[in-house]
C-alpha positions in Angstrom: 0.0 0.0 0.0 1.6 3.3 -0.7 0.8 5.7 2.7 1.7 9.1 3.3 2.3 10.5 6.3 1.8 14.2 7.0 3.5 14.7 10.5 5.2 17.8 12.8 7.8 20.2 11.2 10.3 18.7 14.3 9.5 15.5 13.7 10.7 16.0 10.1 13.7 17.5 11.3 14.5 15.1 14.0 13.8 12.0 12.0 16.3 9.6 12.2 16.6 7.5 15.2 13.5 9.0 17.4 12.2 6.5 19.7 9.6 8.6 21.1 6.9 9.5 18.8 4.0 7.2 17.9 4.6 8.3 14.3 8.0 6.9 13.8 6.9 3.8 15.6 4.1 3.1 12.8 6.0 3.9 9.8 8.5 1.6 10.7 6.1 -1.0 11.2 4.4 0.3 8.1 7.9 -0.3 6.3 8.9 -4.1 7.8 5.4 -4.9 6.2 6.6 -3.9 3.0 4.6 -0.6 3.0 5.8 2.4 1.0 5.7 4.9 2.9 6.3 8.8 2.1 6.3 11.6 4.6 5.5 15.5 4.8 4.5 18.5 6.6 1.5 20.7 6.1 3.6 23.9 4.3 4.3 20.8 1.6 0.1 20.5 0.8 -0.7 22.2 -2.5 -3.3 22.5 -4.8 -2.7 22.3 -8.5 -5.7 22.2 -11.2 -8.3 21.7 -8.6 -6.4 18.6 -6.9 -4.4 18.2 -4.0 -0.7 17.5 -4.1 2.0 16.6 -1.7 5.7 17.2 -1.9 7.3 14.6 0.2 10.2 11.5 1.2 10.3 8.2 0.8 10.8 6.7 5.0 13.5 4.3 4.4 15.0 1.4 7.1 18.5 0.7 7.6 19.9 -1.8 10.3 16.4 -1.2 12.3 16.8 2.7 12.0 14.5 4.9 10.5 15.7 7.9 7.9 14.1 9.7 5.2 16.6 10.1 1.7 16.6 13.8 0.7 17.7 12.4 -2.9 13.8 10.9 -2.9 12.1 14.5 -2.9 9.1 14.3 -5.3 5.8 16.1 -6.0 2.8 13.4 -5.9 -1.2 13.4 -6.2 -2.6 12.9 -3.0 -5.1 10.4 -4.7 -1.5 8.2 -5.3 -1.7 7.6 -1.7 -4.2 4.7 -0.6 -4.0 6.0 3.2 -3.3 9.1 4.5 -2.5 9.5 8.0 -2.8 12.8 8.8 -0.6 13.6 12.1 0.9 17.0 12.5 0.7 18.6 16.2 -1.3 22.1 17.2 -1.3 24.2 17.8 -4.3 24.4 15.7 -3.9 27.9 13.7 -4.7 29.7 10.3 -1.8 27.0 8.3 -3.3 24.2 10.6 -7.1 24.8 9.4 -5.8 25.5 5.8 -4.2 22.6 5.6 -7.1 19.8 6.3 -9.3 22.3 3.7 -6.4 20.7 1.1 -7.7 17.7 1.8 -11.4 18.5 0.8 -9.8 18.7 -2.8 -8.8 14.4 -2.7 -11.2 12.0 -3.7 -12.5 10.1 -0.7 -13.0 6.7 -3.2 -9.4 7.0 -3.7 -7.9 7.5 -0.5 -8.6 6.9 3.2 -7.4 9.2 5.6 -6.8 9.2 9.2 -8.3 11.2 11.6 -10.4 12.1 9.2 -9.4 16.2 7.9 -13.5 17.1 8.1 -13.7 15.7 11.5 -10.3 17.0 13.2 -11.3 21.1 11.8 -14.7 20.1 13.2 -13.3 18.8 16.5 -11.6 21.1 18.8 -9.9 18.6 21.4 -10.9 21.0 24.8 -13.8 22.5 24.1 -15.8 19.1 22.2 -14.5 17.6 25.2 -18.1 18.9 26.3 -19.9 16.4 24.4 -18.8 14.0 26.9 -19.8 16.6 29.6 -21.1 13.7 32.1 -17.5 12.4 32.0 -16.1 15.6 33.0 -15.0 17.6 35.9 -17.0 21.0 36.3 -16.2 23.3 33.1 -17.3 26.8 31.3 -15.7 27.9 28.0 -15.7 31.4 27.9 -14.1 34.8 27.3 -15.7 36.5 30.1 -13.8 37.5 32.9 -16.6 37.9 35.4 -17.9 34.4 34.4 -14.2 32.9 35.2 -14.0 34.6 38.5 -17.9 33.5 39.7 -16.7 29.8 38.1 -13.2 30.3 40.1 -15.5 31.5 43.5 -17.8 28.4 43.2 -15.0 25.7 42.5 -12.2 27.3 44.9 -9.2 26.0 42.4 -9.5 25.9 38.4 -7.4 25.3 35.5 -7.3 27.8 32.6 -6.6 26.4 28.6 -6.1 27.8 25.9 -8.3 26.2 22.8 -5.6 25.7 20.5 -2.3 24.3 22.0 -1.0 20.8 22.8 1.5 19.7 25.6 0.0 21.5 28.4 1.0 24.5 26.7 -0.4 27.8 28.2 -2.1 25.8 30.4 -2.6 28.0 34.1 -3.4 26.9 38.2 -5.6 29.9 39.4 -6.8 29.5 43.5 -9.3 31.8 44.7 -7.7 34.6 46.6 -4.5 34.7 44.3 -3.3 37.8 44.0 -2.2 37.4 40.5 -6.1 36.8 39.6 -7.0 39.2 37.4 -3.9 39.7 35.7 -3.5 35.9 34.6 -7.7 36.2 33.6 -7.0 38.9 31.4 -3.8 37.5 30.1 -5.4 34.1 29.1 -8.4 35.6 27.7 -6.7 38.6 25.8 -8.6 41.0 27.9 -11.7 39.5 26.7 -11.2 39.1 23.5 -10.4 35.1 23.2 -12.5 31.7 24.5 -11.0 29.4 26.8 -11.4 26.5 28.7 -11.9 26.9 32.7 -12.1 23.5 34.4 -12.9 22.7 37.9 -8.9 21.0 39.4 -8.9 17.7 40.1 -6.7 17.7 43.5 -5.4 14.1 42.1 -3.8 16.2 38.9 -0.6 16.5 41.6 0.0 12.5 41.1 -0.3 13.6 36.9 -3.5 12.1 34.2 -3.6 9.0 32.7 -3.4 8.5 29.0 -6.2 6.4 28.0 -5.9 4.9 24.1 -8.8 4.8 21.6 -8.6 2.4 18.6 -11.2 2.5 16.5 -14.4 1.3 18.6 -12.2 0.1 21.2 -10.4 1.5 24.3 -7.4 -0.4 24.4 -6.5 -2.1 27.6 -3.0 -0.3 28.0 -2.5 2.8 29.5 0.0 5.4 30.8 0.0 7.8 33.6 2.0 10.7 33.0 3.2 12.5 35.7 4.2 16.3 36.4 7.2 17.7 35.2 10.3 20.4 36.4 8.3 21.6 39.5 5.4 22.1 37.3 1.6 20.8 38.1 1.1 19.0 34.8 2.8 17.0 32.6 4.9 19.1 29.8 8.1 16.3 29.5 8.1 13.5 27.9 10.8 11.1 29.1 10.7 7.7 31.3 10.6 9.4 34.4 7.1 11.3 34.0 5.6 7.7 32.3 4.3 5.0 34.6 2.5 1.9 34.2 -1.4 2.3 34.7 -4.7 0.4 35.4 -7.4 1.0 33.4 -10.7 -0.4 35.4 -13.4 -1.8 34.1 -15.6 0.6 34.9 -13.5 3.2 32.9 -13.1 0.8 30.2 -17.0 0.6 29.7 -17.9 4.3 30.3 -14.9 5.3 27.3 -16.8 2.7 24.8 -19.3 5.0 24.6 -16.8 7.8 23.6 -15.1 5.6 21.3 -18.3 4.8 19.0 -19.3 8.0 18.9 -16.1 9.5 17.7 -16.1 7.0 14.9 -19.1 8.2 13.9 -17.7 11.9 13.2 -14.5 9.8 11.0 -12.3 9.9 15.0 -10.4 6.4 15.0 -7.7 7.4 16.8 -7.8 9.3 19.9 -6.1 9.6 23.9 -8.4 10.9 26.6 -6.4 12.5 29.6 -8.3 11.0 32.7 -7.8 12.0 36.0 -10.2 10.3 38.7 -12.2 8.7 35.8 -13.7 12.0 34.3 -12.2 13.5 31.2 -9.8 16.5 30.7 -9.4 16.3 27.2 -9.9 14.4 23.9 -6.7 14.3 21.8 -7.8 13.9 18.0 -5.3 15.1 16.0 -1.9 13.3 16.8 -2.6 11.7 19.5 0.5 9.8 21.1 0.1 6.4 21.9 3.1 5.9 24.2 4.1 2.9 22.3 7.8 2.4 23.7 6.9 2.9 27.1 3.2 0.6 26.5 5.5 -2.2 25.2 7.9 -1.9 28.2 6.0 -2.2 30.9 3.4 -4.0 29.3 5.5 -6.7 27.5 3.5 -6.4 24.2 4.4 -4.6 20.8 1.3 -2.5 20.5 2.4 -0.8 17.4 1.3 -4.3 15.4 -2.0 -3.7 16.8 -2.5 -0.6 15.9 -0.9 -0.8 12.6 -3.0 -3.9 11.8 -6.5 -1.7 12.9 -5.2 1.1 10.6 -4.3 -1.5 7.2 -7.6 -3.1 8.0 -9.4 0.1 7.9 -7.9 1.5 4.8 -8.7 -1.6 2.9 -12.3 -1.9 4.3 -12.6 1.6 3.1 -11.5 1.1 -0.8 -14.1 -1.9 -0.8 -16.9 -0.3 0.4 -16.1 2.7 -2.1 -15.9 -0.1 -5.2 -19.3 -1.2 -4.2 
């Protein structure tokens, strides 16, 4: 199957030899299944003649390392592309929401992609979070300073985020009776001017929020908790200090199934919920990092053939249905 993958301008610049990110994991896997596999970032999407085209590399393995051959730089048709998986980080700006329109220009019958580019624009990962309300701690999204301080009055400690980052970036504590109130109110919301999510804190956030992993109508029965990081209250470093083993309970496992169908109805197969206490923080749609080295570690399994089995599967269900 040819598959392009449109990742993160780092990840394109630290290629070779990362063991971190779930996107090198799966094109790798992609690759030892004889796969060919090209990759890209969004400032490489074009349109030509009313279609959508991609400059991109051809992933390559050596010795069991990943690189990409600069020599291998070509323009392509989307539509040359069976699967797409669309994968670059937020935050989610003007060249983000550009960039899935490109994708309106591909013929579905042609090519699958994943998360789907309709349903990522049409998904904001804190605010949509709200669909799932009942699984969430208390939360407004608002622009309103008065509104944050009567939300910060009732619920005594809150957490402010903005709409459009990733990483626990520009993601503030507030406790009633800070001094520093207003000023971090105003600074968050522009003065006014820009929606954010307040959210009721969880007084377990201090031990961090587990990573809970999606795959197509399942919740997968690994998980992570990822703790804070450099005297901060949230997580923000990724490394194998700040990633311990979880449990996923039943009862968690059952109440996400729920989540899980309906985001595959809106074209959502892969996604991470950050759970703390069983309720919800957030619904990470568009590259959503399965924590596969550190899964397989503790969990002695190699989840990347799971996923990347889900993903062929889907891709191939997809071209039958559409030569039906």
């Amino acid at each position: 199957m040819n598959i392009l993958f449109v990742i993160d301008r780092l990840e394109l610049k630290y290629f070779e030899n990362n063991k971190l990110v779930t996107n090198f994991t799966l094109i790798k896997k992609f690759l030892e299944l004889k796969n060919d596999v090209f990759i890209s970032t969004i400032d490489m999407l074009k349109i030509k003649n009313s279609k959508a085209y991609v400059n991109c590399y051809k992933a390559l393995v050596d010795r069991e390392e990943l690189f990409y051959d600069k020599s291998t730089f070509c323009e392509k048709p989307v539509e040359e592309f069976k699967l797409v998986m669309f994968r670059p980080d937020p935050p989610f700006d003007l060249d983000y929401l550009n960039a899935t329109y490109i994708f309106d220009f591909v013929d579905r019958s042609k090519t699958f992609i994943m998360n789907d580019t309709k349903a990522i624009r049409n998904f904001n990962e804190k605010m949509h979070a709200v669909i799932f309300n009942e699984f969430m701690p208390n939360n407004i999204v608002t622009s309103s300073k008065t509104d944050i301080m009567q939300f910060l009055k009732e619920n005594n400690e809150i957490i402010l985020k903005p709409l459009n980052q990733c990483f626990g970036g520009g993601v503030m504590y507030l406790k009633h009776g800070d001094k520093n109130t207003a000023v971090i109110i105003n600074s968050m919301t522009d003065n006014g001017k820009k929606l954010i999510m307040v959210q009721q804190y969880l007084p377990s956030a201090i031990y961090g929020d587990k990573r809970v992993l999606i795959l197509g109508e399942d919740v997968l029965p690994y998980c992570v908790q990822k703790t804070p990081s450099n005297d901060d209250f949230k997580f923000c470093e990724h490394n194998d200090d700040h990633v311990k083993k979880a449990v996923l309970t039943d009862e968690e496992r059952i109440k996400f199934k729920t989540i899980a169908k309906k985001l595959n109805t809106m074209g959502i197969y892969m996604a991470g919920l950050d759970v703390i206490d069983g309720k919800i923080i957030e619904v990470n749609v568009t590259s959503p990092c399965y924590f596969i080295k550190e899964i397989n570690k503790n969990f002695e399994i190699n989840l990347e053939n799971t996923i990347v089995d889900f993903i062929l599967k889907k891709a191939e269900e997809h071209q039958l249905l559409k030569t039906m």
